[in-house]
C-alpha positions as CSV (number, residue, x, y, z in Angstrom):
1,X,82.2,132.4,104.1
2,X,79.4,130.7,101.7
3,X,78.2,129.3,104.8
4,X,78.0,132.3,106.7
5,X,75.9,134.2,104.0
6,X,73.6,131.4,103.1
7,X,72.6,131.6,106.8
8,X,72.6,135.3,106.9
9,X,70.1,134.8,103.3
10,X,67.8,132.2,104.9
11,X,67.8,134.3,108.3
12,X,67.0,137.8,106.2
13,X,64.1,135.3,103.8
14,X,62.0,134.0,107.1
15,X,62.3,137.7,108.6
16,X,60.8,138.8,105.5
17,X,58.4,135.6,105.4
18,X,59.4,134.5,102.0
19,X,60.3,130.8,103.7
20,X,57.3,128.3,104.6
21,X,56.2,127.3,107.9
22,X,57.6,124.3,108.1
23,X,61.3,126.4,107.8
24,X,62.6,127.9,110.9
25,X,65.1,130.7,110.8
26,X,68.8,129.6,111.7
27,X,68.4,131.6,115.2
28,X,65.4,129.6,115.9
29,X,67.8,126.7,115.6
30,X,70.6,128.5,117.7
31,X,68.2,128.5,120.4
32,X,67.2,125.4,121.1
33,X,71.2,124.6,121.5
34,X,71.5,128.0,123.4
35,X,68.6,126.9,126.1
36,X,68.6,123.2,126.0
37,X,72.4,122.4,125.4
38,X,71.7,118.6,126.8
39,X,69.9,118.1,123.5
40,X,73.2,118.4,121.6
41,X,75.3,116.6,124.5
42,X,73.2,113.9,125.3
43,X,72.2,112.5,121.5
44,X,75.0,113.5,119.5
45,X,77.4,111.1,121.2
46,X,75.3,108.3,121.1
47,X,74.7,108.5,117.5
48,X,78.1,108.8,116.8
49,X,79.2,105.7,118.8
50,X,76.7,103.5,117.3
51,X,77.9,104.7,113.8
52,X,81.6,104.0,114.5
53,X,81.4,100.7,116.2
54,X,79.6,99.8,113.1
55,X,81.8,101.0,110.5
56,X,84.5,99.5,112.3
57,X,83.0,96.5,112.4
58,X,81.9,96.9,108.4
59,X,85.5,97.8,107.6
60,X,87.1,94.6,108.8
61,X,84.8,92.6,107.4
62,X,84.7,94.2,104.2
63,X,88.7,94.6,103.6
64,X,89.0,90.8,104.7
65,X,86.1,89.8,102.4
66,X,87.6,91.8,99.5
67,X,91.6,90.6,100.0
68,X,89.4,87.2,99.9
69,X,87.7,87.9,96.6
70,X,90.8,89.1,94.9
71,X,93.3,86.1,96.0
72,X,90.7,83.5,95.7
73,X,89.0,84.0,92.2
74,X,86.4,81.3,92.8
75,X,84.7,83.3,95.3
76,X,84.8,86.9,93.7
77,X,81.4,86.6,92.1
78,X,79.7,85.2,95.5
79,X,81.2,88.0,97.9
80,X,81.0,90.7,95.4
81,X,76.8,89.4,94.5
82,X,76.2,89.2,98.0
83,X,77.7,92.5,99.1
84,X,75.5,93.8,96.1
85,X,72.4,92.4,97.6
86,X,72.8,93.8,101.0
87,X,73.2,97.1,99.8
88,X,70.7,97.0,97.7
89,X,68.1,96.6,100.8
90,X,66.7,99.6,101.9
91,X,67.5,100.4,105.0
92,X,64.1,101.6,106.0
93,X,62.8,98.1,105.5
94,X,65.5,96.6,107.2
95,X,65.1,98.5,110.2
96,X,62.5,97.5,111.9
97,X,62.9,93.2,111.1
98,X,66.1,93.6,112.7
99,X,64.5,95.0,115.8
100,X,62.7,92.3,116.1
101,X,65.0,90.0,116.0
102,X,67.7,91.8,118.0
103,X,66.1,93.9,119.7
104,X,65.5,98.1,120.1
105,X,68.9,98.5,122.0
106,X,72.2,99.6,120.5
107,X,73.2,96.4,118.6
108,X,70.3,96.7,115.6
109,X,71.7,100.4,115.2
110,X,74.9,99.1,115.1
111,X,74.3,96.7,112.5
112,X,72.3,98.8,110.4
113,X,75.1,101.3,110.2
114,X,77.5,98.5,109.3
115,X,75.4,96.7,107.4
116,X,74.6,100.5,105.2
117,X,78.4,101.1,105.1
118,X,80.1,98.0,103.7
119,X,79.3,98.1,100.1
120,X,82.4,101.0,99.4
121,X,84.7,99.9,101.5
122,X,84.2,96.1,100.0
123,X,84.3,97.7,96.4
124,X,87.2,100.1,97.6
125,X,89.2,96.9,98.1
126,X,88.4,95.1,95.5
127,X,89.5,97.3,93.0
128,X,92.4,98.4,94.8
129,X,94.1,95.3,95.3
130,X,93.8,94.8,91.2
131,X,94.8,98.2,90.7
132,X,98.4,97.4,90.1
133,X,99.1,97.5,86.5
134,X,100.6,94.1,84.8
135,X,103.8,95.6,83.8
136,X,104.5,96.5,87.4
137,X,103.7,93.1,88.2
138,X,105.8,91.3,85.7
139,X,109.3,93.7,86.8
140,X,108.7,92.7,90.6
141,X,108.3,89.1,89.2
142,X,111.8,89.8,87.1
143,X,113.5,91.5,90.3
144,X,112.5,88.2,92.1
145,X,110.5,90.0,94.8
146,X,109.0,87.4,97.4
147,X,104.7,87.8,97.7
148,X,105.0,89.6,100.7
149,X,107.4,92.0,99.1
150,X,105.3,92.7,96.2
151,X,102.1,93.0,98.5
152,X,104.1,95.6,100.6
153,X,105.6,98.1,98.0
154,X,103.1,97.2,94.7
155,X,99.8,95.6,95.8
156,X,98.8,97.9,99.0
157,X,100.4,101.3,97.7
158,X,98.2,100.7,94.7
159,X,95.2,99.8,97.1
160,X,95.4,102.5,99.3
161,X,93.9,105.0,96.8
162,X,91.3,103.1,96.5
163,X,90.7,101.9,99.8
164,X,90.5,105.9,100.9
165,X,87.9,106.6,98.6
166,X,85.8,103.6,100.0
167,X,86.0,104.7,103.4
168,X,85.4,108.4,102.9
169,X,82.0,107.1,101.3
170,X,81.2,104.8,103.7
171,X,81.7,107.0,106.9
172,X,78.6,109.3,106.2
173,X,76.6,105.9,105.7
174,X,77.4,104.4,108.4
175,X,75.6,108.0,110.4
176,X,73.0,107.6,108.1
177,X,72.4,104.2,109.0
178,X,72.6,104.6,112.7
179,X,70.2,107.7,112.4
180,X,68.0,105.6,110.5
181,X,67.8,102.6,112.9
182,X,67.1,104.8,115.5
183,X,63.8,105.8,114.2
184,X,63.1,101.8,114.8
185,X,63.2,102.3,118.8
186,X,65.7,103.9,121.1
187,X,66.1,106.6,123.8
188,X,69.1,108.4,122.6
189,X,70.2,109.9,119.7
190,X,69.7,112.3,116.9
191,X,67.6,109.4,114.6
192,X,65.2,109.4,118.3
193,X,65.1,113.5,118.7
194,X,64.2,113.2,114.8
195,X,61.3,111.0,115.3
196,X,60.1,112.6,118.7
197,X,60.4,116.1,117.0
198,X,58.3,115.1,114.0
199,X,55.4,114.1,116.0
200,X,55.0,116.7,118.3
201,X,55.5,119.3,115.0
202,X,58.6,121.0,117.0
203,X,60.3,121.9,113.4
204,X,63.4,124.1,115.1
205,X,64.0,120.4,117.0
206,X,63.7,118.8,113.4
207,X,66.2,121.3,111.4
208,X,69.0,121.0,114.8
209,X,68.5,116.8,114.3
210,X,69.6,117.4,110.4
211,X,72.6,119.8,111.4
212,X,73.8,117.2,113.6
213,X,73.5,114.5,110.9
214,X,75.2,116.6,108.6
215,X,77.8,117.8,110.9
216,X,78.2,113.6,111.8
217,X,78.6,112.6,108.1
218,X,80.6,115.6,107.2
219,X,83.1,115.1,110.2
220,X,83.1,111.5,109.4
221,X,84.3,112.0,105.2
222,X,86.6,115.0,106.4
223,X,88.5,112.9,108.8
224,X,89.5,110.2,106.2
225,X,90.1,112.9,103.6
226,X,92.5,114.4,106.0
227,X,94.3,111.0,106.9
228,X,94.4,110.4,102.8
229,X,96.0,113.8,102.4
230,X,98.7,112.8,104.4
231,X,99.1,109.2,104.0
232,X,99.3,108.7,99.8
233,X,100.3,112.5,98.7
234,X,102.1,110.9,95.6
235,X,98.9,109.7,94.4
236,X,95.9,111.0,92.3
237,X,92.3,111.3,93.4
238,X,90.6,107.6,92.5
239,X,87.2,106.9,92.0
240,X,85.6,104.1,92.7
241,X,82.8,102.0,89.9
242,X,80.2,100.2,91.2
């Protein structure tokens, strides 16, 4: 309903031209789907591919690098640093060198979008997998529960808080990565109908690109906080510390 009305407000404001130029009204918007459908159909999915092959591939790297941090202490500082220093990149800068060195196709938006999503997930796992408290630790030590044992019912149902709240953070990075490297060079997707929107001023083109981003991150953080729901009911919302 608070949806509904904000669009009924904005539609009412440009009617009554109290919004700037450079804002369309939402039916403006609607059109552009209404008369050229193929711009949702044929950008959209690419987008979202591009994001999800990349998160995947950020998620297993992250969750292994993390389980590696945790049962190897020597190597927490290095993994945790280096994950630090890749986030902190900006994306726009990184863009464009990885085009050049992988080229404009679908692999440097892939990497961007993992690269921009593996910082929570690696966080996520770190602090889930020292989440158990030491008292819990010591009775499945006293009970003479084997390590796989005390990883199974302890260690991962204390993670999986954790872990959750990592990838519902990373999944509208990873669309916000892929958009981004799009801008860099490529035919298809919601970052290209962005950029070729921009320069030829076509604003109701530019406002549908950021629906569909929203829409993509959105989708992305209410899937995971659907499968949480589900999966760790016994447990209390987690946040995660950088």
């Amino acid at each position: 309903m608070t949806a509904v009305a904000l669009i009924g407000l904005a539609e009412a404001a440009k009617r009554g031209h109290l919004l700037p130029v450079f804002v369309p009204a939402p039916s403006e918007v609607f059109m552009e789907v209404w008369n050229i459908p193929r711009l949702v159909t044929e950008n959209l999915g690419p987008t979202a591919w591009k994001a999800f092959v990349g998160y995947c591939i950020a998620a297993a790297v992250a969750i292994a690098a993390g389980s590696v941090a945790v049962s190897v202490r020597v190597f927490y500082g290095s993994i945790y640093n280096f994950g630090v220093v890749i986030h902190s990149i900006p994306i726009i800068a990184t863009a464009p060198l990885l085009a050049l060195w992988l080229g404009t196709g679908p692999q440097v938006q892939i990497a961007i979008a993992a690269l921009a999503s593996q910082f929570p997930m690696l966080v996520g796992t770190i602090q889930g997998l020292q989440a158990a408290d030491s008292r819990q630790r010591e009775m499945m030590h006293v009970l003479a529960a084997s390590r796989l044992q005390t990883l199974r019912y302890l260690l991962i149902p204390s993670a999986l808080p954790y872990l959750f709240a990592g990838v519902k953070i990373a999944a509208p990075s990873a669309v916000l990565g892929a958009i981004t490297a799009e801008w860099a060079g490529a035919e298809r997707g919601v970052g290209a109908m962005m950029l070729y929107a921009l320069f030829s001023y076509d604003t109701p083109k530019v406002w549908l690109s950021v629906v569909l981003t929203c829409l993509l991150a959105g989708g992305g953080f209410g899937i995971w906080a659907l499968i949480e729901r589900f999966s760790i009911y016994w447990q209390r919302d987690v946040e995660i510390v950088d």
